[in-house]
N, C-alpha and C positions, 0 to 999 in steps of 0.2 A: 667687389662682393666679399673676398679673403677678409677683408679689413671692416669689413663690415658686421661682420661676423665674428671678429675677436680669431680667425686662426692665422695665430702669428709664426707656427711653425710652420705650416703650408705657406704663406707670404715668404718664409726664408729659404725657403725650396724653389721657389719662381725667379725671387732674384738672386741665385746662384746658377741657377739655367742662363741669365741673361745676360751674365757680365759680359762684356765686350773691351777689347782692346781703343775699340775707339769711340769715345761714350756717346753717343747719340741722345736727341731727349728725348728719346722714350725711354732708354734708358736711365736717364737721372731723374727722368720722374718715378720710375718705377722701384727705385734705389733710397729714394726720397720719402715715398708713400710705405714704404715696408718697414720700419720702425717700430717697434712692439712696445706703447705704452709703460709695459712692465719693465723696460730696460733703461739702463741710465740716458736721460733725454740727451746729454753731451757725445754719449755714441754715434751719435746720428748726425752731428753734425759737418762733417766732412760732406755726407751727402748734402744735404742743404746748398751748402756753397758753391757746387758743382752743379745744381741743378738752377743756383743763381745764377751761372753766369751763362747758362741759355735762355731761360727762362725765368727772369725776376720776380715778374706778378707770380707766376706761380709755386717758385720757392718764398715768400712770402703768405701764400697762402695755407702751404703745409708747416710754415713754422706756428701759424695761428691755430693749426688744425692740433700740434703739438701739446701746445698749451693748453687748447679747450680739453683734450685728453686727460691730462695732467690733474686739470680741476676736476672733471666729473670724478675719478678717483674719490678726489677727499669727499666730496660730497653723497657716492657709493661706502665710503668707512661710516661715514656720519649719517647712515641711514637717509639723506634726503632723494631718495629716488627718481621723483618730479623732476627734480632739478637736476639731476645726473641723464637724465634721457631727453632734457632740452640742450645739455650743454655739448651730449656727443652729435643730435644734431645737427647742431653747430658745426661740429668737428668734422662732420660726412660731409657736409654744404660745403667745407671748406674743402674740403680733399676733392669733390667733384668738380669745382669753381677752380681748382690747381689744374684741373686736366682740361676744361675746357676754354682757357684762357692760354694753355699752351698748344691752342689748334685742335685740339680733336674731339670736338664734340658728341655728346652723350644724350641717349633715345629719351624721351622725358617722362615716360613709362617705367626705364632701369632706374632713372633721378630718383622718382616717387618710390620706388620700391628699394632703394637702398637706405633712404631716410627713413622709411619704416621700419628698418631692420637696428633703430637704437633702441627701443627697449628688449630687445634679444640680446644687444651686445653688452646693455648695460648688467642683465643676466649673468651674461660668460664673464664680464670684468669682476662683477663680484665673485663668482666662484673662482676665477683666476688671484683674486687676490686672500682669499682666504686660506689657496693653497701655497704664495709667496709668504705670507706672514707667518706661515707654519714651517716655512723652509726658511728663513732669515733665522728662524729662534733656535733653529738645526734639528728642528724635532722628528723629523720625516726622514725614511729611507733616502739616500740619491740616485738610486735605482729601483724599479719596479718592473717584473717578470710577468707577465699577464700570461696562463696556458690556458687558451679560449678553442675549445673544442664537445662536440658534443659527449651525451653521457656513453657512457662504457668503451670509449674511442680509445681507452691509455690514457685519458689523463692523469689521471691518480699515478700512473706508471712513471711518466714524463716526469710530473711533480716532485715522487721520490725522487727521484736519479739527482735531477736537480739541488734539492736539498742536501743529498748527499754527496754531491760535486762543491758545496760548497754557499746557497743560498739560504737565506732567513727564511724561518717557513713562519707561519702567524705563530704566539701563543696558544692561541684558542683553538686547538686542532679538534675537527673532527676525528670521533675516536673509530677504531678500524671498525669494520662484521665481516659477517661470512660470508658477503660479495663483492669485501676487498678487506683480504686479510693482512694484506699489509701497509694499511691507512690510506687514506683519502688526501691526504696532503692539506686540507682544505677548511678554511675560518668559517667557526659555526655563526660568526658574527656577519662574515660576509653574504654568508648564508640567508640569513634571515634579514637582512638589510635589502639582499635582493630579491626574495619572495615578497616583500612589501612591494618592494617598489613594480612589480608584474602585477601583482592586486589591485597598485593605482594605476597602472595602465589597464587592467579588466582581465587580465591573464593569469598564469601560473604557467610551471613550466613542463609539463607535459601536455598543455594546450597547442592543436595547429594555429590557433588564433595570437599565443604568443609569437610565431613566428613573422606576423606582418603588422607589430605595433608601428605605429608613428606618431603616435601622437603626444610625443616630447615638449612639441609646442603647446598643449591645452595643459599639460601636467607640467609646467614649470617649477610652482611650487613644490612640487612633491619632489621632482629632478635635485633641486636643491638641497631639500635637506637630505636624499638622497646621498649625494655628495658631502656634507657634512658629515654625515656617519661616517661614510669611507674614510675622508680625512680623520675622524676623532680614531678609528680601524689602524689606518695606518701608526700613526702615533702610539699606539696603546699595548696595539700585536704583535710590533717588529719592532730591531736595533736599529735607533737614528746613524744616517752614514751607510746602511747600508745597502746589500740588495735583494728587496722584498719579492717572494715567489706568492701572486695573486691567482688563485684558480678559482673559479665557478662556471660550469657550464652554461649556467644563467647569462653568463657576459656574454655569449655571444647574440644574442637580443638586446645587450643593455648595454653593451658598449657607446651606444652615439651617446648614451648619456655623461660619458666620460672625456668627450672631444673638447669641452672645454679646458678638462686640465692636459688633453694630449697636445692640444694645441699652444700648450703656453710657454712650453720650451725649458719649464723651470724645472721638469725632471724625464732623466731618462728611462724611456720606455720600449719595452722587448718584447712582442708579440710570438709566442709559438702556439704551433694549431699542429696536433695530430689528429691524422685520419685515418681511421681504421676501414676496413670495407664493409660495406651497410648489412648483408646478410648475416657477417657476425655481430654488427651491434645489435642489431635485430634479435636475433636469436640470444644475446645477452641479458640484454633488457627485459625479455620476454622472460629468461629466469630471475635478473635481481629482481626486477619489478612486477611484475605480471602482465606489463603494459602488449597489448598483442602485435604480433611481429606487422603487420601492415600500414598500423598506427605509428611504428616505431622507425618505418621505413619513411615517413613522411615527417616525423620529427629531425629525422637524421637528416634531411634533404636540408630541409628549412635552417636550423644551425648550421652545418656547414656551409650551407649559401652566405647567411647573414653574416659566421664568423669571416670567412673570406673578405667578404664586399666591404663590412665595414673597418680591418684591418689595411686596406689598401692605404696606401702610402707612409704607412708607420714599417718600422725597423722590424722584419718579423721572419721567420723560419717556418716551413711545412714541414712538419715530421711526419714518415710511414710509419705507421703502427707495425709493419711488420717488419723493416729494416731495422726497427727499433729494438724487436728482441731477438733477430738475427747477427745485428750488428753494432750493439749497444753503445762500444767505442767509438764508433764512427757518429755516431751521433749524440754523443756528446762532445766531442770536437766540434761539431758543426752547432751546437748551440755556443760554446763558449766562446767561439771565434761572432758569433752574431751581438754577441752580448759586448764582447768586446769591441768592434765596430761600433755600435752603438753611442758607445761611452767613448768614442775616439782615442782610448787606448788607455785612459784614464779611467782610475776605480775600480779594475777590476781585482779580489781578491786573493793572496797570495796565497792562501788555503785553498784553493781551487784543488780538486782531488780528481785528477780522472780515474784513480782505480775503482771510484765509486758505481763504474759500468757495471760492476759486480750486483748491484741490487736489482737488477733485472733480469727477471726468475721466468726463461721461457714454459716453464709448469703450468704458469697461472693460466696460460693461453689455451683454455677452457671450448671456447666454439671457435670450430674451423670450417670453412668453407671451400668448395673445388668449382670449378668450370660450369658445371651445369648447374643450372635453374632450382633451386630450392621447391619442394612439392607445395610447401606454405605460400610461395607467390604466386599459382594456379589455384592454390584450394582458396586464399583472401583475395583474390582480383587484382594482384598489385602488380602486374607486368608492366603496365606504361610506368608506374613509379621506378622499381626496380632498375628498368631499361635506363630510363632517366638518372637512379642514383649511381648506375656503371659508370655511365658517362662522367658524370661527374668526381668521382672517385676517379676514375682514370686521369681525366685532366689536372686534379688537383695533385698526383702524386708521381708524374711525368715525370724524370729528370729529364727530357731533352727538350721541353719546352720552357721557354726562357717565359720573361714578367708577362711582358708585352704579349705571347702568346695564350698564355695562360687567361689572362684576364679576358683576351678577343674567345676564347671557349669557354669559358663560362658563362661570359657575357648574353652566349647564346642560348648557352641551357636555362639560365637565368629568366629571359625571357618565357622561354617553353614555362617555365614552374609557374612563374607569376600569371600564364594566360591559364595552365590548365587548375591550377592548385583548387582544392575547394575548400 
């Protein structure tokens, strides 16, 4: 299904879990099948041979599956479409006919459903390669800093520090006002790149309705050139080589539309999500914007749900918005050390400044919040939201709950949102 799909960084995550001292075929099949088109096809051949000498028919079948690959490619540059989504096909026939010629048969229900899934992948291979051809030419940052968090959360705060520690911020900055005087960090390009693209999903982003798009699949074309812009964005706004600092609250809705280039391994990427507590954004947003605090408490819910969920398994950091201006240092170390990870220790900036902790002005911290129950969530009816958004502000900003915990409680609020939300 990973391969089916074009996510060749999740496929390299699966066989790094699996490696074995003592190769089994399932293992070499699975070593075999995980090869990312994008990569030199000679990479891969170790595995091949290893999976030949348990299984022949079926390392013969993934070298043909190689090659179908290979061609759809040029016939994806060349525009002929048709033929690129007969030929990956092909390439899926063949990769299931690898698995089931080495014993283990497959439901013919998941067969039919994974062959359906080439004109998707033939989707993700063009957008995957339009962001190769733009990184062969060196034109693109080789890093990319996503702050995917909701409005009035710190991002803007985050943003700066970051920039000022050391990251490219776009050209095209949004210029400051007087509900955040000291800039937005943030590309008016990206901006209005992502307000389109909510329009062609039917949304905008103070809508509860932006918060439960999916329909990526009817709106492909628009996803695309979507992504074209971004690409032409990245190119245009930032120093090639280097590392791009990407903010719009908008992303965390619009993120899945970015899993093709997350998935392609061709650049690294750094997810941080600050969370501030829902009563102050509430009450924030209620002055930048006028949006009313009830509305804003079910906006917050929704982004920070989506930012979470759809960051899962990418390289990413939770910042507390309040650690953050408590303890500015410490979180900046904890981003630079993520950042660095990331990039396995490579690329990261010798300009790197941590005294730039300095740019976060506990001043600005405008609405503050205490223990008891805001009168607005009795006088607007929003107890059950409220209740809901504790909880999940809680779980999200736990130190003592580790990945795997984390994900099983929200998991479950998750549910509560999606059955009560309206």
């Amino acid at each position: 299904m990973l391969q089916s799909t074009g996510a060749w960084r999740s496929l390299k995550q699966l066989r790094d879990l699996r490696k074995a001292s003592n190769l089994s075929i399932v293992d070499a099949l699975l070593a075999a099948l995980c090869l990312s088109p994008l990569e030199d096809p000679y990479s891969g051949k170790d595995s091949l041979i290893a999976l030949a000498e348990l299984a022949p028919r079926s390392a013969c079948a993934i070298a043909l599956s190689r090659t179908l690959l290979a061609l759809s490619q040029e016939f994806i540059l060349t525009g002929r479409v048709e033929e690129a989504c007969a030929m990956l096909r092909q390439a899926i026939a063949n990769n299931l006919n690898a698995v089931v010629v080495a014993g283990m048969p497959i439901n013919p229900n998941l067969y039919d459903q994974l062959l359906d899934n080439a004109e998707g992948l033939q989707r993700t291979l063009a957008s995957q390669l339009s962001l190769a051809l733009a990184s062969q030419r060196n034109r693109l940052p080789n890093q990319l800093v996503v702050v995917l968090g909701m409005h009035r959360s710190g991002t803007s705060a985050l943003s700066g520090l970051l920039v000022q520690a050391g990251l490219d911020a776009p050209l095209d900055l949004m210029p400051p006002t007087k509900a955040n005087p000291r800039g937005y960090w943030e590309s008016l390009g990206a901006m209005q790149l992502n307000d389109k693209m909510l329009q062609q999903l039917g949304s905008e982003w103070n809508s509860p309705r932006t918060l439960h798009c999916d329909g990526w699949g009817l709106n492909e074309t628009s996803a695309c050139e979507w992504r074209a812009g971004l690409l032409n964005l990245l190119h245009s706004s930032y120093p090639a080589g280097g590392c791009a600092l990407l903010k719009d609250p908008r992303l965390c809705v619009l993120l899945p539309g970015l899993r093709p280039w997350l998935e392609s391994r061709l650049m690294t990427c750094v997810v941080f999500l600050p969370v501030r507590h829902p009563a102050e954004v509430a009450a924030s947003l209620n002055v930048a914007e006028g949006t009313q605090r009830g509305q804003a408490l079910l906006l917050w819910l929704g982004h920070v749900f989506q930012a979470e969920r759809h960051s899962r398994g990418l390289d990413r950091l939770i910042v507390n918005y309040q650690q953050m201006l408590t303890d500015p240092d410490a979180i900046l170390e904890h981003c630079r050390k993520t950042i660095e990870q990331a990039c396995a220790g490579q690329g990261m900036k010798a300009s790197w400044k941590p005294e730039a902790s300095s740019f976060i002005d506990p001043e600005l911290h405008r609405q503050h919040t205490d223990q008891d129950t805001p009168s607005w969530v009795l006088d607007e009816d929003a107890e059950l939201w409220y209740d809901l958004a504790l909880r999940v502000h809680s779980a999200m900003v736990n130190p003592n709950l580790n990945e795997q915990e984390r994900n099983e409680d929200l998991d479950q609020l998750w549910r509560q949102w999606t059955t009560l939300a309206p």
